[in-house]
Backbone bond lengths (Angstrom), bond angles and torsions (degrees), N, CA, C in turn:
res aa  C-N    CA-C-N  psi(-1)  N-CA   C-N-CA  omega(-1)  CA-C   N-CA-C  phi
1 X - - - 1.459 - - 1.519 111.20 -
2 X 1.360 110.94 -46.82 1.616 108.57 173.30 1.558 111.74 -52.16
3 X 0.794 116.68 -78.00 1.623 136.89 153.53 1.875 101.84 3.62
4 X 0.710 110.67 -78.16 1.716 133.33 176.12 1.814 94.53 -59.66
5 X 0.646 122.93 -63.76 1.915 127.88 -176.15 1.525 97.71 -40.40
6 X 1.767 108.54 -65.31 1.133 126.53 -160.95 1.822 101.44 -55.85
7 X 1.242 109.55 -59.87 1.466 113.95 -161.02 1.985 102.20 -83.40
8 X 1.034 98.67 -10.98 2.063 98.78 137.52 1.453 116.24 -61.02
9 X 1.084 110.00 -77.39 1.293 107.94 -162.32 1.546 119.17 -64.49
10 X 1.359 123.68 -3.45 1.419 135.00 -173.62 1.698 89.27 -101.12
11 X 1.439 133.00 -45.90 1.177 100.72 179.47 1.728 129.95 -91.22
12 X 1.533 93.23 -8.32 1.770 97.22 160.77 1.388 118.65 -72.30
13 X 1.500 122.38 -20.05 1.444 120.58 166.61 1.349 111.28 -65.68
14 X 1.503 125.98 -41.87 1.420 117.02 -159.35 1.839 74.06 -87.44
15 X 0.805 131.11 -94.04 1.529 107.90 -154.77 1.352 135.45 -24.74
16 X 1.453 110.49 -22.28 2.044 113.79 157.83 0.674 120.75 -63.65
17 X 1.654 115.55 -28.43 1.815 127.01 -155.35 1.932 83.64 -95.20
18 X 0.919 126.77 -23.46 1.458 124.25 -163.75 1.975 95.74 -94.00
19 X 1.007 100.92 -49.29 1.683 116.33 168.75 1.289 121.94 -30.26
20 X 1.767 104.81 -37.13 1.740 109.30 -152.42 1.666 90.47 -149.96
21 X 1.365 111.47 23.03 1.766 107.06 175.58 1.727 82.87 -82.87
22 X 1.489 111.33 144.32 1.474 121.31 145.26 1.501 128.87 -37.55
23 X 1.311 131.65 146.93 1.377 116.82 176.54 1.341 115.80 -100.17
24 X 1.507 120.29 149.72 1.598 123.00 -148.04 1.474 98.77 -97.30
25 X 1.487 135.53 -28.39 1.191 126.01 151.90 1.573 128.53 -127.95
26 X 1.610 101.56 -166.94 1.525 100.76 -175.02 1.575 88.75 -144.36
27 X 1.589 100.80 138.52 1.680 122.94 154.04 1.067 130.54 -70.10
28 X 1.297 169.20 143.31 1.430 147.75 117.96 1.632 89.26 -52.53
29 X 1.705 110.03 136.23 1.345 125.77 -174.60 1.279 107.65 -75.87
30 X 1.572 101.21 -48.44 2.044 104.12 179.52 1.603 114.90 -60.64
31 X 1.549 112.19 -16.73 1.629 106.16 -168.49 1.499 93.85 -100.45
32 X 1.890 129.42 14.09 1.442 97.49 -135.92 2.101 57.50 -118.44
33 X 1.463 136.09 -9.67 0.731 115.61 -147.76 2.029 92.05 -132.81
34 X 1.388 93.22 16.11 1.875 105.55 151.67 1.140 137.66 -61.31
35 X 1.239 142.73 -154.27 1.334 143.56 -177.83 1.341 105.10 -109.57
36 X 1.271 129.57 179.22 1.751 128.82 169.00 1.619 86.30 -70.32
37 X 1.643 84.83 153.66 2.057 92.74 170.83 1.969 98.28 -95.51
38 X 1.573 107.35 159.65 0.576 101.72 151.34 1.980 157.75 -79.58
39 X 1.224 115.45 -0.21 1.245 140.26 172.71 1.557 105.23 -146.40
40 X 1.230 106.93 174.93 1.507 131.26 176.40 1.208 117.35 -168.32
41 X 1.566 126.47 117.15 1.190 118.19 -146.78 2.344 90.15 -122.17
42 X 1.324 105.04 122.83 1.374 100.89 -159.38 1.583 122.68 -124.20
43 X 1.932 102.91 96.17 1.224 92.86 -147.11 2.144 90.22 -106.52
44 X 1.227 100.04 167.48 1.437 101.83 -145.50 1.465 100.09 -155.22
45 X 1.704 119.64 123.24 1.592 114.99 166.05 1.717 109.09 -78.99
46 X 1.888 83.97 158.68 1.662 93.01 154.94 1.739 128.71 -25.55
47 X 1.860 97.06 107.53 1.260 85.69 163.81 1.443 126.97 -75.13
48 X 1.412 114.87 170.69 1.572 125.91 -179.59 1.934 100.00 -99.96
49 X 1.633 95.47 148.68 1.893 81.82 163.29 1.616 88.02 -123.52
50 X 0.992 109.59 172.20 1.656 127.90 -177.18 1.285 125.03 -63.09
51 X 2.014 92.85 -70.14 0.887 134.34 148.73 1.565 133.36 -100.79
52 X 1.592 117.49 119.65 1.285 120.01 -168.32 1.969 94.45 -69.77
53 X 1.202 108.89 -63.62 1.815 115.27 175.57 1.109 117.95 -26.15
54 X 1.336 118.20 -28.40 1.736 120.02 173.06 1.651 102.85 -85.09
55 X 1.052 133.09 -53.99 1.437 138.42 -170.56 1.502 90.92 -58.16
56 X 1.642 136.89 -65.94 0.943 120.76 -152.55 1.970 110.03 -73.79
57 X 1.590 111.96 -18.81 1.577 101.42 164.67 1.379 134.15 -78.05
58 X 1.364 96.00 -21.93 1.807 112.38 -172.32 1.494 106.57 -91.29
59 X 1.270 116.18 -34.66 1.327 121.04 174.32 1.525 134.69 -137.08
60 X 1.364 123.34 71.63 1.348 110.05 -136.25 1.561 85.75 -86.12
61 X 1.019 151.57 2.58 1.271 123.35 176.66 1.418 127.07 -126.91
62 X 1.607 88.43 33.28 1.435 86.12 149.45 1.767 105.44 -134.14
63 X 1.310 115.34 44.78 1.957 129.54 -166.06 1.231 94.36 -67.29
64 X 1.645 113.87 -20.98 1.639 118.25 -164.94 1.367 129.75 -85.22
65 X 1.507 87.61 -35.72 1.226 116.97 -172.08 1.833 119.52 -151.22
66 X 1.042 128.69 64.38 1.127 155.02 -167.44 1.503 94.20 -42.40
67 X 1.589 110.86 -84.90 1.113 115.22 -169.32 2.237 124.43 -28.80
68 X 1.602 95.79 -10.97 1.436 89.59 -173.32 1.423 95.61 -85.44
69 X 1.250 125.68 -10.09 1.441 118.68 174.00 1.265 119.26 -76.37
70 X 1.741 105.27 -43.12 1.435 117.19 -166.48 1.776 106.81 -64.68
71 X 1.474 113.75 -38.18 1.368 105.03 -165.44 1.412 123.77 -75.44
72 X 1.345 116.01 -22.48 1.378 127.01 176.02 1.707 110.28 -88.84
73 X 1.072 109.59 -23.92 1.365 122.14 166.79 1.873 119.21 -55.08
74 X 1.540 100.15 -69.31 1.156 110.47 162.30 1.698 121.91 -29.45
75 X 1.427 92.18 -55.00 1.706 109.00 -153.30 1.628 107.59 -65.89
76 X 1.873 96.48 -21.80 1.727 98.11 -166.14 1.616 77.52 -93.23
77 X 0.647 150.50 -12.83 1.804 142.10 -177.02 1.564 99.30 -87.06
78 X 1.306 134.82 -43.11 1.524 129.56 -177.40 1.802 77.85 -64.13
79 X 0.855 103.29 -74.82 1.506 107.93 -140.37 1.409 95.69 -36.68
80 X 1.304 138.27 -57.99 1.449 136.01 -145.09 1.875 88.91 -80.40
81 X 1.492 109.70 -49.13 2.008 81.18 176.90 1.014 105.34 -75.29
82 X 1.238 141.09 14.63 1.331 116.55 151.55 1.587 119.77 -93.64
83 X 1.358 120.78 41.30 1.516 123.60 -156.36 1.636 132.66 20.13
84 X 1.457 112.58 13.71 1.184 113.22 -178.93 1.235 105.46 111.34
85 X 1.406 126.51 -54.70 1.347 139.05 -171.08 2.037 116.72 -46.46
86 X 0.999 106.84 -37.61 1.753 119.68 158.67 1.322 122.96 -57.39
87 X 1.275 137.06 125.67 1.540 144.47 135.90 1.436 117.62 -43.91
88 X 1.314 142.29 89.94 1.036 118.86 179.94 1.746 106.49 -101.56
89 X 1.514 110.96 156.40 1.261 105.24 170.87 1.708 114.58 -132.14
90 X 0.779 121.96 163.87 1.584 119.64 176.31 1.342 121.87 -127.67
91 X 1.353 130.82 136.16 1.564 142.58 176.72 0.980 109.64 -126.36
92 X 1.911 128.57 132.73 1.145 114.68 151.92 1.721 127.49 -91.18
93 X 1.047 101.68 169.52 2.051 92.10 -166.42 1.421 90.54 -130.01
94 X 1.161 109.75 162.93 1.636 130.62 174.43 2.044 90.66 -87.80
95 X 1.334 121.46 157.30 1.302 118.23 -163.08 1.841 102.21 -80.70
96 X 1.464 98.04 -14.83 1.420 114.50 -155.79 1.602 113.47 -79.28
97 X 2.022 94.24 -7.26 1.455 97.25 -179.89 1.171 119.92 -90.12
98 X 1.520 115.13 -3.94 1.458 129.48 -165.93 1.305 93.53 -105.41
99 X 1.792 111.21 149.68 1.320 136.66 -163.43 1.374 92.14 -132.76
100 X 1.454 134.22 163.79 1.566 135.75 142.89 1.551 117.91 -139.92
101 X 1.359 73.32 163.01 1.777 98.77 -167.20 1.367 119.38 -116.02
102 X 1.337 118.43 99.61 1.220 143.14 152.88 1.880 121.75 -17.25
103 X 1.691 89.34 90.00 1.705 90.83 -170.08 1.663 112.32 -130.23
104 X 0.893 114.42 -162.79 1.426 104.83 165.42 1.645 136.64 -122.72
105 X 1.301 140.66 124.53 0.982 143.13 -151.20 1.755 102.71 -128.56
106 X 1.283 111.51 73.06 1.361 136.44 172.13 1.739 91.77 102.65
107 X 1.425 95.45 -123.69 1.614 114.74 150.59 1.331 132.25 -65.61
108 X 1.417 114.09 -28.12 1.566 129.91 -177.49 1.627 110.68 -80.82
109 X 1.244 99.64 138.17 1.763 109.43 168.46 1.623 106.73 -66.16
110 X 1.194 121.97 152.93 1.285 125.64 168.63 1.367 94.62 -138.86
111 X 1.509 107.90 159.78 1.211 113.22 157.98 2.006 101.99 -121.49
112 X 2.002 89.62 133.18 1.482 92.05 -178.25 1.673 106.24 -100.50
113 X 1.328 120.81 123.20 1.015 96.59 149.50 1.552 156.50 -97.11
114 X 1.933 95.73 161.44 1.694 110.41 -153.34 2.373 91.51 -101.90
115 X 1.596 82.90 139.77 1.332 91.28 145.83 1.637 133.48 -106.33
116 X 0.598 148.53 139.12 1.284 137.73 178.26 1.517 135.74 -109.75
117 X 1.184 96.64 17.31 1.694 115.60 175.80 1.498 100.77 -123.45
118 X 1.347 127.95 53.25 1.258 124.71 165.15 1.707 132.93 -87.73
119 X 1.627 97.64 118.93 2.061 92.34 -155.60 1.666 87.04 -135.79
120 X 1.330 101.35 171.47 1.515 96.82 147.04 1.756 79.77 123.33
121 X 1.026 89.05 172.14 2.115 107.05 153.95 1.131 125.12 -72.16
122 X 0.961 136.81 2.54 1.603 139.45 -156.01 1.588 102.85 -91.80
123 X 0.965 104.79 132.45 2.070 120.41 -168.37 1.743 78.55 -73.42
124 X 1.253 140.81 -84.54 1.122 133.88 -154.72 1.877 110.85 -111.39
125 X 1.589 97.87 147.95 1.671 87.06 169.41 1.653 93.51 -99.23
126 X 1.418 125.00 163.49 1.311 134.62 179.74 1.965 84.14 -125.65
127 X 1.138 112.69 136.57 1.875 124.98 174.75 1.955 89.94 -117.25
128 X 1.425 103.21 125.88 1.666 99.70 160.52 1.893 96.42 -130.84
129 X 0.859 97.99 144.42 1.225 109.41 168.14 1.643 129.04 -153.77
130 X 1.325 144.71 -171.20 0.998 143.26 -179.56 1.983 111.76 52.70
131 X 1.198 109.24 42.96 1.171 105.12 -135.68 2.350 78.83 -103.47
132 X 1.309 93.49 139.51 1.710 95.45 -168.14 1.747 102.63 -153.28
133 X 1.324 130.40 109.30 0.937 145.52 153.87 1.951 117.21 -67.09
134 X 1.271 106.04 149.28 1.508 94.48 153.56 2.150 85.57 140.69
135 X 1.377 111.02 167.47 1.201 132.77 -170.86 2.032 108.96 -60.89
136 X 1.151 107.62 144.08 1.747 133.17 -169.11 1.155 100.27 -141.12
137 X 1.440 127.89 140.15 1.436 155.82 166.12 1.347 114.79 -133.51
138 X 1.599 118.69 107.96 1.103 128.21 165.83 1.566 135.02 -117.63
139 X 1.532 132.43 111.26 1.348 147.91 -161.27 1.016 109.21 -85.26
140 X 1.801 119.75 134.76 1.528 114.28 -165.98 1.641 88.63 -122.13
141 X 1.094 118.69 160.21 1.561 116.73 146.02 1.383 130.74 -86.73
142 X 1.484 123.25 119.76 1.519 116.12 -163.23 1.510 90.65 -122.20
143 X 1.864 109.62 152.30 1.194 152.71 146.01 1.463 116.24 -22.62
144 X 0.826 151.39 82.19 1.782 128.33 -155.25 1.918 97.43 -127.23
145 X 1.100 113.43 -1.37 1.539 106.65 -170.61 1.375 131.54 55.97
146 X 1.411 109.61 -121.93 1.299 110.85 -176.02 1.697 121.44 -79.47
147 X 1.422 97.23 -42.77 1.639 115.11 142.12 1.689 110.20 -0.89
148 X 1.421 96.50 -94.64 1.853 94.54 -174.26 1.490 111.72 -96.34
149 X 1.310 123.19 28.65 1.439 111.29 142.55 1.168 119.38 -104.45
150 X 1.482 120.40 -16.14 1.600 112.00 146.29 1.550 152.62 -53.89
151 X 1.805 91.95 -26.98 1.426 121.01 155.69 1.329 111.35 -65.84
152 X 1.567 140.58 -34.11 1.155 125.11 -152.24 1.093 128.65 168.03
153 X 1.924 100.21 -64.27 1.542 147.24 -176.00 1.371 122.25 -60.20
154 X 1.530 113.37 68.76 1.643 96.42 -168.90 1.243 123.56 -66.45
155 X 1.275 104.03 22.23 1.689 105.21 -168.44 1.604 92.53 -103.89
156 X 1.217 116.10 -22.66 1.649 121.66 -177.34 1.678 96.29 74.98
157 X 0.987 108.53 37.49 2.088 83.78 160.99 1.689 80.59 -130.82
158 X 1.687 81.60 -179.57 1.674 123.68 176.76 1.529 121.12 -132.47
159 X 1.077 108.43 -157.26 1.512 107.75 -177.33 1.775 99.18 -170.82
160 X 1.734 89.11 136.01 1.301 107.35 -161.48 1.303 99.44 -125.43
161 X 1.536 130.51 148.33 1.486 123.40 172.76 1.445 111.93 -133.91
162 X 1.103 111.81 133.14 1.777 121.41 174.10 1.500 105.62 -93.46
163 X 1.100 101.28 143.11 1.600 112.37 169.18 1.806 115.92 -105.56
164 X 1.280 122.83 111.77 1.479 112.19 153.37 1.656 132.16 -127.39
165 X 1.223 98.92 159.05 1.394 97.39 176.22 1.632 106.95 -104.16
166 X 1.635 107.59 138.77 1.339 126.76 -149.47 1.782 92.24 -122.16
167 X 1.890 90.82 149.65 1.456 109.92 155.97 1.771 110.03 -123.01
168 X 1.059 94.17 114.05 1.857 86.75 178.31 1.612 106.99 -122.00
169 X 1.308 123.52 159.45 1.273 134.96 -175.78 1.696 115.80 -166.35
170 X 1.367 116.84 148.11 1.862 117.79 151.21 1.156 117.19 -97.82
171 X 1.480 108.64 148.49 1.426 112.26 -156.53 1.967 99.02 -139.20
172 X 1.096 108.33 166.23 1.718 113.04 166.27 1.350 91.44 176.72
173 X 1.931 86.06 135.71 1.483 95.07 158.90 1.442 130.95 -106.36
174 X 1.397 135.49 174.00 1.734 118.31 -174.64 1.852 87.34 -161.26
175 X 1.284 81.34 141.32 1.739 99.40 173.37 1.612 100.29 -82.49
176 X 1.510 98.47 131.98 1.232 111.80 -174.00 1.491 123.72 -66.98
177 X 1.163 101.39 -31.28 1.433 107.94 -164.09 1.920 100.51 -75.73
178 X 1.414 100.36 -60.79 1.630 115.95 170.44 1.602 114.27 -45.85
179 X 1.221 119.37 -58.76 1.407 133.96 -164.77 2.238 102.01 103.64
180 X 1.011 116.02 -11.59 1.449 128.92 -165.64 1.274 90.20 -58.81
181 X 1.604 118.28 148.56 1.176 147.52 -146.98 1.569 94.48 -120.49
182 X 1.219 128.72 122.51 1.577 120.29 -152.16 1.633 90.18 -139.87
183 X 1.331 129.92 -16.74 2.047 112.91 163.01 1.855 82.18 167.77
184 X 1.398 75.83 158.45 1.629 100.30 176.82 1.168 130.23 -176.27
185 X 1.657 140.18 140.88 1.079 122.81 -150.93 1.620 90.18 178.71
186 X 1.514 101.01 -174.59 1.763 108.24 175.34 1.149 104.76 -125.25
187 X 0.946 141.62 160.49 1.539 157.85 -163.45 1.584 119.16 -157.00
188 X 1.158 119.52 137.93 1.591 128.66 -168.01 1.532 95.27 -129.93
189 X 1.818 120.50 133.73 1.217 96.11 145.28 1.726 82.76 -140.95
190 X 1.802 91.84 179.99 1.609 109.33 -136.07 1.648 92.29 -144.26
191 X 1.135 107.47 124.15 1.305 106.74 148.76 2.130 126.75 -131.23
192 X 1.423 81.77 138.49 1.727 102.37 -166.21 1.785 84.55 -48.72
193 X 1.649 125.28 147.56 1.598 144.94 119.09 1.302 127.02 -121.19
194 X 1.038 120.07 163.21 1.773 124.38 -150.09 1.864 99.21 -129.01
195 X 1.463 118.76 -23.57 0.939 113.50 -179.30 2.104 112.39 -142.84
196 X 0.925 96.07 -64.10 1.511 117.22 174.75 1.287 113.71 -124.33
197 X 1.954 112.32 134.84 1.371 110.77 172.29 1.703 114.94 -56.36
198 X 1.383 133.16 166.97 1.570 137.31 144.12 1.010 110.02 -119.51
199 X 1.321 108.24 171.31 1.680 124.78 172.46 1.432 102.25 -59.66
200 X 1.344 115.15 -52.22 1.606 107.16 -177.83 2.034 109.07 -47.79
201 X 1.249 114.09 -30.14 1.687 115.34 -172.74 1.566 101.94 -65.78
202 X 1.706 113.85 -31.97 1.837 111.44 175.69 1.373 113.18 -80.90
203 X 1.424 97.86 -12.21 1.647 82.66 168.68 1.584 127.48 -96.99
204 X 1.261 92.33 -26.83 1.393 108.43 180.00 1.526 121.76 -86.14
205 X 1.362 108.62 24.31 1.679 129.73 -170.43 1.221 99.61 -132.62
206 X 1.332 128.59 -48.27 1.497 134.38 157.51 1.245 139.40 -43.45
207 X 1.440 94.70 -53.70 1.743 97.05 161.21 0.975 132.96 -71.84
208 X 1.774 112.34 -29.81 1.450 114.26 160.42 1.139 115.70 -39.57
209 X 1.637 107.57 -66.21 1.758 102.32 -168.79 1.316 107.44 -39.12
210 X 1.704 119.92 -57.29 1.375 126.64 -132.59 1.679 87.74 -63.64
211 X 1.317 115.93 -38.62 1.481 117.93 -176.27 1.859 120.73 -48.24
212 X 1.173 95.12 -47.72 1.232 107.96 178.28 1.674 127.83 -64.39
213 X 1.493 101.77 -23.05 1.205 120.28 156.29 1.079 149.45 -27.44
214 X 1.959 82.09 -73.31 1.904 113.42 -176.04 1.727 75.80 -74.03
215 X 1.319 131.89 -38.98 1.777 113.39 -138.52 1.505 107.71 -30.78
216 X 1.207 120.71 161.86 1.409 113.74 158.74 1.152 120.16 97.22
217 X 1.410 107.52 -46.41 1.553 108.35 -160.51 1.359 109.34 -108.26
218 X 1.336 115.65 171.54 1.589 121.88 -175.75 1.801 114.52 -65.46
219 X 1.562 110.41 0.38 1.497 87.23 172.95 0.730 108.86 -73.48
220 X 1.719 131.42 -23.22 1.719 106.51 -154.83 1.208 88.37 -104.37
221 X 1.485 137.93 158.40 1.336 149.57 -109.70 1.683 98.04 -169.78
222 X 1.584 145.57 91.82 1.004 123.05 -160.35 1.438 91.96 -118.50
């Protein structure tokens, strides 16, 4: 019965906590219900890594220079959610070229960031910034029964921890031609390891994000 009580109340918590989490982005509704664009031009600061010790085992040759991994990396991840059908392009920026703009992200202030040298052909500019790779540890409280009230715990739970390695970034997009501010938000993606990061964990943290990105919007094309 404890057991059963307990794993009630753990999943009515995550459903409040899911109820009343903030939302991580925003659409413009009229752009969200356009056609695919044709280009996307995607300019982006220095990423951060977390951990330098992971970059230099998983990838030693780019320990120097990261970003030559990250940008072509990215670009084959836009490109494929975007089924091919997108131009994507990539720029890197000094952080100092980016400005932001004070909007709203539910109830919460965000700041989106703006470029302000936007030219070219490109149907949309995509802005990423704040952009930081590197290792996350998160502790759950678990149910354990008889288990940890034999240990101790008359409450019968435990505590369990996952390890991942993360890609996180802020992002906004703006129609080029207008300068109009068309969605923006932050995005995390994550992949679970149990012992040691791999190269497969930077990729598979990357694309997450990049996924989470396009979500929503008319690049990705289903």
């Amino acid at each position: 019965m404890r057991f059963i009580k307990l794993a009630f109340l753990s999943i009515l918590a995550g459903v409040l906590f899911t109820a009343c989490a903030a939302p991580r982005f925003y659409v413009d509704q009229e752009w969200k219900g356009q056609s695919q664009p044709e280009s996307v031009k995607v300019v982006f600061t220095k990423p951060v890594v977390g951990n330098p010790d992971d970059l230099k085992d998983d990838l030693p040759e780019f320990e120097n220079n990261f970003v030559k991994w990250f940008g072509p990396q990215a670009k084959t991840y836009l490109t494929e959610e975007g089924r091919n059908k997108v131009k994507f392009s990539m720029k890197l920026i000094p952080g100092e070229e980016l400005s932001m703009k004070k909007v709203k992200l539910g109830n919460e202030d965000f700041d989106a960031p703006a470029y302000n040298s936007m030219e070219g052909d490109a149907t949309i500019h995509l802005v990423i910034t704040a952009i930081w790779l590197g290792r996350e540890s998160e502790t759950y409280m678990t149910a354990q029964g008889n288990r940890a009230s034999m240990a101790g715990d008359p409450m019968g739970t435990g505590y369990s921890t996952s390890n991942y390695f993360m890609s996180k970034c802020r992002y906004a997009f703006y129609d080029t031609k207008s300068g109009k501010l068309l969605g923006y938000g932050h995005a995390e993606g994550k992949a679970q390891y149990q012992f040691a990061v791999t190269k497969g964990d930077w990729e598979y943290a990357l694309r997450d994000m990049i996924g989470k990105v396009l979500a929503n919007t008319p690049v990705v094309s289903w």
